[in-house]
Structures are given as C-alpha cells and as structure tokens.
C-alpha positions as CSV (number, residue, x, y, z in Angstrom):
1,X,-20.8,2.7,-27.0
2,X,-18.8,2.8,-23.9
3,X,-15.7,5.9,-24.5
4,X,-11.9,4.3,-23.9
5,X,-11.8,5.8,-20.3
6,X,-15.1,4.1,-19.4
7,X,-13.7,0.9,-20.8
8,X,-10.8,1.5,-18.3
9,X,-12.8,2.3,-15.4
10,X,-14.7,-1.1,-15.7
11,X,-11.3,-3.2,-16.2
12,X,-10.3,-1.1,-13.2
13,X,-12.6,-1.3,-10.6
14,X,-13.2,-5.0,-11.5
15,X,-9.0,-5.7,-11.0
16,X,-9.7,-4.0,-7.6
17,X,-12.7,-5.6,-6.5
18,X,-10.9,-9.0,-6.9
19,X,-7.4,-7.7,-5.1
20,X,-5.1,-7.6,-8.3
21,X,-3.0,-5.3,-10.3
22,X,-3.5,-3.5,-13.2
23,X,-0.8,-4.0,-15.5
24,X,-0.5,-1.8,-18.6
25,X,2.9,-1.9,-20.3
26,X,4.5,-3.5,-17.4
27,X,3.5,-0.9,-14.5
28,X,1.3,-1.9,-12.1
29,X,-2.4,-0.2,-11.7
30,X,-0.4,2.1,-8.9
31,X,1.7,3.1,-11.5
32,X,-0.6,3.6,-14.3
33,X,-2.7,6.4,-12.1
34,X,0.6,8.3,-11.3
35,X,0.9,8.8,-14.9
36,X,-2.3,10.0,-15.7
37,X,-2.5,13.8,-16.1
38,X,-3.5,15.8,-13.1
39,X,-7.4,15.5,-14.2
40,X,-7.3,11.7,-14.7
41,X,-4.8,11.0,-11.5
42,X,-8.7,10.2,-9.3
43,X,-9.5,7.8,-12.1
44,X,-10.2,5.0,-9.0
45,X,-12.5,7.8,-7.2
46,X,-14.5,7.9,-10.4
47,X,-14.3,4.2,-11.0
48,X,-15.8,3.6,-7.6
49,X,-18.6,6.6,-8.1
50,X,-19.6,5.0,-11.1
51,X,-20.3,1.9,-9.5
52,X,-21.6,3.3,-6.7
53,X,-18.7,1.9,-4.1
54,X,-18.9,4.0,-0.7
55,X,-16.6,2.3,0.5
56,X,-19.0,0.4,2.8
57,X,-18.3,-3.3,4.4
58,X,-19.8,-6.1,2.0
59,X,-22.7,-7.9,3.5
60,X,-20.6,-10.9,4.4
61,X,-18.5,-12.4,7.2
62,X,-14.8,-13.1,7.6
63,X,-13.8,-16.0,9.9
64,X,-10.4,-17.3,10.1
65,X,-9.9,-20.5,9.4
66,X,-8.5,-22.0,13.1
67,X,-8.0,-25.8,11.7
68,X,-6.0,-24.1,8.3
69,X,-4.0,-21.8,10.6
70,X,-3.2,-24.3,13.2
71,X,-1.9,-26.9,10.5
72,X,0.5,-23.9,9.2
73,X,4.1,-24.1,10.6
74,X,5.4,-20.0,11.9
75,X,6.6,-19.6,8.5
76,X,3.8,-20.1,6.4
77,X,1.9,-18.3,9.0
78,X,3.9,-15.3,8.3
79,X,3.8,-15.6,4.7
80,X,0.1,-16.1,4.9
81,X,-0.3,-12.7,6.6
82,X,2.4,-11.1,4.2
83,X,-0.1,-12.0,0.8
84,X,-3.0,-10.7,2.4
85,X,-1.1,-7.1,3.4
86,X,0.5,-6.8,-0.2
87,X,-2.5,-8.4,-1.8
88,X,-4.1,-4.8,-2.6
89,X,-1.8,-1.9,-2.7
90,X,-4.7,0.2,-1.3
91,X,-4.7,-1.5,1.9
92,X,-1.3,-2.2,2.3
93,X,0.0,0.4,4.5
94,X,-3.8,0.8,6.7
95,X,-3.3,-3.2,7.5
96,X,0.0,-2.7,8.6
97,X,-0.7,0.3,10.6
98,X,-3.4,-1.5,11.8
99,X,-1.1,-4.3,13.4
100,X,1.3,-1.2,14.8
101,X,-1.4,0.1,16.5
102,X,-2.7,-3.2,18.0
103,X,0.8,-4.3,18.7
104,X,1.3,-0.7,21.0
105,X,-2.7,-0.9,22.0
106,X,-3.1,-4.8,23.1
107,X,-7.0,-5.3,24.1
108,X,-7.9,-2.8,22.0
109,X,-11.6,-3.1,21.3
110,X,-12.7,-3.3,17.8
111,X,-14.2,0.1,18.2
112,X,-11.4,1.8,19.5
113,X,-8.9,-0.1,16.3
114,X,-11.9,1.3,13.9
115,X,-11.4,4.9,15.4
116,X,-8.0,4.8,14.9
117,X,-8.6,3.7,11.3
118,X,-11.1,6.1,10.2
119,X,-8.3,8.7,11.3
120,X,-5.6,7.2,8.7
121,X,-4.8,9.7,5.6
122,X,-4.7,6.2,4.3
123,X,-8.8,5.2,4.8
124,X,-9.5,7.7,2.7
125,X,-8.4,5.6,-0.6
126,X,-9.9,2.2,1.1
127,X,-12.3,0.3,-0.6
128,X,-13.2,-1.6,2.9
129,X,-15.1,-0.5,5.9
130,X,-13.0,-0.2,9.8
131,X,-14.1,-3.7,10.5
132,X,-13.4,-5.4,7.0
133,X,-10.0,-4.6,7.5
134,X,-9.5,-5.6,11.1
135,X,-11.1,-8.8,9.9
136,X,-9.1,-9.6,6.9
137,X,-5.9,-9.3,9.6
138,X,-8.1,-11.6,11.6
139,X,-8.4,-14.1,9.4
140,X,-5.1,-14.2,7.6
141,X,-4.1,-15.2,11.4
142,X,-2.0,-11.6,12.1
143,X,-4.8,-10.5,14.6
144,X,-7.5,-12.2,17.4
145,X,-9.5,-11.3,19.5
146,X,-11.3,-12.7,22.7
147,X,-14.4,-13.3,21.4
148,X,-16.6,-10.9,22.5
149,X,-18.3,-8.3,21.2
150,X,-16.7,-5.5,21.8
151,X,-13.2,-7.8,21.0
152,X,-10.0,-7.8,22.6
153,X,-7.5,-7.5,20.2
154,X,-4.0,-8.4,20.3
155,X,-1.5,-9.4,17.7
156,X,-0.4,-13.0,16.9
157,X,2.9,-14.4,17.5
158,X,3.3,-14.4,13.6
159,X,1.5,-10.8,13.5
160,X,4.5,-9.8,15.9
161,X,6.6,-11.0,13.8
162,X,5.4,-9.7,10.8
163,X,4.9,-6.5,11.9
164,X,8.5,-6.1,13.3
165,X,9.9,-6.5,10.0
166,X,7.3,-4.9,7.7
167,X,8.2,-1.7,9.8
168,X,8.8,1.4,7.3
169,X,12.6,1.4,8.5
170,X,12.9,-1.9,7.8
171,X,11.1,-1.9,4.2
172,X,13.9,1.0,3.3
173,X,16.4,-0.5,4.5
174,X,16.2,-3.2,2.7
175,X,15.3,-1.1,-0.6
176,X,18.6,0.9,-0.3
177,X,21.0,-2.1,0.7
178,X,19.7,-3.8,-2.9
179,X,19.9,-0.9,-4.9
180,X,23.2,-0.1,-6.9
181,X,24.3,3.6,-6.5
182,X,22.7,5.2,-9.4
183,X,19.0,3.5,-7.7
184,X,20.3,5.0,-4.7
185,X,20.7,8.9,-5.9
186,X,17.3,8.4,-7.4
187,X,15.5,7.3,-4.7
188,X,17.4,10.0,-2.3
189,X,16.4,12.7,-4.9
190,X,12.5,11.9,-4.8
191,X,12.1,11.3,-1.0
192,X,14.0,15.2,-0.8
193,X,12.2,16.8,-3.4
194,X,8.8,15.0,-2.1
195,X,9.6,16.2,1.8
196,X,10.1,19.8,0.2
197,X,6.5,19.9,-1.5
198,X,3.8,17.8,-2.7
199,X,4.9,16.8,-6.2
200,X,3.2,15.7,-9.4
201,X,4.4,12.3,-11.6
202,X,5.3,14.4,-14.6
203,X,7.3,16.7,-12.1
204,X,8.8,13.7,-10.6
205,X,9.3,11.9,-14.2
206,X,11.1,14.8,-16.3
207,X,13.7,15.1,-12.9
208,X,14.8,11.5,-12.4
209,X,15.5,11.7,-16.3
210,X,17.9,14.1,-16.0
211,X,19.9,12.9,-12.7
212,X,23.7,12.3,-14.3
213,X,23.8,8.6,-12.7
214,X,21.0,7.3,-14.4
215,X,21.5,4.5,-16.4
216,X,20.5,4.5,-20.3
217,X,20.8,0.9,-22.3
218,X,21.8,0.7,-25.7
219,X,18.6,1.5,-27.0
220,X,18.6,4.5,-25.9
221,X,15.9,3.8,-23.2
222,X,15.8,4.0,-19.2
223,X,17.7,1.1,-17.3
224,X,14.5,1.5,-15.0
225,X,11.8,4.0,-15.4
226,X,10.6,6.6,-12.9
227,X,7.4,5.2,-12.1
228,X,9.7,1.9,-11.0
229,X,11.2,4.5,-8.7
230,X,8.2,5.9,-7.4
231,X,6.7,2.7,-7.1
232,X,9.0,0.6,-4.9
233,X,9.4,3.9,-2.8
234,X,5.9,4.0,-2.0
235,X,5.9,0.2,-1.0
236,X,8.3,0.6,1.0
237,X,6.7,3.5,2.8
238,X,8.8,5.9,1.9
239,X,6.4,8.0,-0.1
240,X,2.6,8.3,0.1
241,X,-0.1,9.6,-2.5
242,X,-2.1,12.7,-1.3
243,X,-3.4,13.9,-4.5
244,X,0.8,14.4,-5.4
245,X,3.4,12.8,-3.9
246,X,4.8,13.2,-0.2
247,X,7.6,12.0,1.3
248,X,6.5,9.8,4.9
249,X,7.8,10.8,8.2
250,X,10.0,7.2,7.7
251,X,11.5,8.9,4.6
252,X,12.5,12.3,6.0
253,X,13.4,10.4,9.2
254,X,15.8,8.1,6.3
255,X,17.4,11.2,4.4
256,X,17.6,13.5,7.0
C-alpha cells in the first residue's frame, strides 16, 4: 500500500511530465513545495529519482510547424510563444533566458546556447535536456535556426518581441503598477529580506503575517496569502528558489 507522500509523488511527477500545475487548496504545485517543511521542500527531486528522471532529452523530435506558424498573424505568434514559456514553471525563466542570450548572441550555434544553459542555476531544476529546451523555443516559433547542424540561431521577429517585454524589469513593473499599497509593502518586504539571506517559506510566511498593512477579511482570514506573494514574485523574476528563497539581481536592482 503506497504511503500518502508516495501517492503525492506519483500525482506529482505525472502533473509535470504533462506541463500542468498542481493545484492543492488553490496554490499552484510551486506553491505547494514552498510549504512543505524543510525535509519535504525536494519533494520533485525525489519524485523524479523515483522514476528514474535524469533529466535527459526524451527519444523524440521537435519540429515546428512552418505551415501552422506562417498561418498565425504577429499576435498569435506571440501568444503562441508566451503558453509554451509559462506552460511549466520549471522552464519558465531557462526559456526566457534562453531567448536573452540568443537575442545578444545571434548565430549562436546550438552547442554554444546548450553551454550557456547547462551554466543556469536554473538547469539544475529542469526536467529537459540543453537541446529539448532550445527546441521547444524552436518550435513555438520564438527561435530558428539555419538548418544546419551545428545551427545558427537567432530570435524570431515575435521572439524579439516577446522577449522585450518578458524582461524581469518589465514583469515587475507591471506586478507593482497592479498591486494596491498593502501588495506593494509585501512584496518590497520579501525581495529585502530575501536579498539579505536565503530565506525559508515558514520564515517568509510567519513575517508577511505580521506586516501592519496587510489586509484581513471578515473572516478573520488573509486578503491574500503569503505563498500568493511569493508566488507572483517568483514569476515575475523577482525571486528565485535555491533550496530557500533569494532575491534576483532584477529584484535588488528594483528595491535598491
């Protein structure tokens, strides 16, 4: 009889494997880690040990689709490329890093793009190979190359544009010019407090409960939680999971 965590660790990896979110009780599977306790926060690590995940390409190829793309008018083009980047919050930031780094590198060779991956803090949480992720870029029509073997990489006219607004700056940005001011101290207090140290969820948790503009409802519950917090901050690249929470270079760079 499987335990409850191994239950867990099968619905897990499975959501993964087919790029969705693990909801439980509203927070998505991001969320749900950063509240395990410190020896349960690698649940994925284990999930992907247990079924024996190296992280390896899968033994099948990724072509775009030229007649779908070419059929697609520049705005569905750039929407196509933003579902496959948010598709999996594991591979969120690597893709879009990957499309930097192209966009500054153009020509790149697909060996030089999978050095520079491999390199990422990022990688280390992928369940894809170098070139998986290059192709999935490559086929959601952010990325081509010349043909050739080695490639020739550039970026798209919609990966341009893409990329020039999914810029960490711009992801903040927009976060703060949305949020009302009580979203705004709490937000400002993790990116500091993560930029000081690394900090744990419950660490993170217990101190956005006390901050004096936090909203309560009638109920006597949060207006929105901490791991909501958390959560849009690291979408928006503000903070970054390194076995605790650290505030990006984009988030010092925003609270300085």
């Amino acid at each position: 009889m499987p335990t409850g965590k191994e239950t867990l660790l099968d619905a897990l990896v499975e959501t993964v494997r087919e790029g969705g979110d693990f909801a439980e009780g509203g927070f998505s599977f991001g969320m749900g880690v950063a509240q395990q306790t410190s020896a349960d926060v690698g649940i994925m690590a284990d999930a992907d040990a247990k079924r024996g995940n190296s992280g390896e390409a899968p033994d099948v190829k990724i072509e775009p689709n030229v007649e779908a793309l070419s059929a697609m008018n520049s705005d569905e083009r750039i929407e196509r490329i933003r579902e496959s980047v948010e598709r999996h919050p594991r591979h969120r930031e690597l893709e879009y890093l990957i499309m930097a780094y192209v966009g500054e590198h153009a020509g790149a060779s697909y060996e030089e793009v999978e050095k520079y991956i491999a390199g990422l803090p990022q990688f280390a949480s992928s369940l894809q190979s170098e070139r998986i992720l290059i192709a999935i870029l490559e086929r959601a029509g952010a990325l081509e190359s010349d043909g050739s073997d080695d490639g020739a990489l550039t970026l798209t006219e919609a990966g341009q544009q893409f990329e020039a607004s999914f810029t960490p700056e711009a992801r903040l940005k927009e976060l703060f010019d949305e949020a009302e001011d009580d979203q705004v101290e709490a937000y400002e207090y993790l990116l500091k407090a993560c930029a000081e140290q690394k900090r744990t969820f419950e660490e993170l948790d217990a101190a956005v409960q006390k901050l004096p503009a936090v909203r309560f409802l009638d109920n006597g519950q949060m207006a929105i939680y901490p791991s909501t917090y958390i959560d849009r901050l690291e979408k928006a690249a503000g903070l970054r999971w390194e076995l605790g929470w650290v505030t990006t270079d984009a988030g010092k760079a925003y609270v300085k």
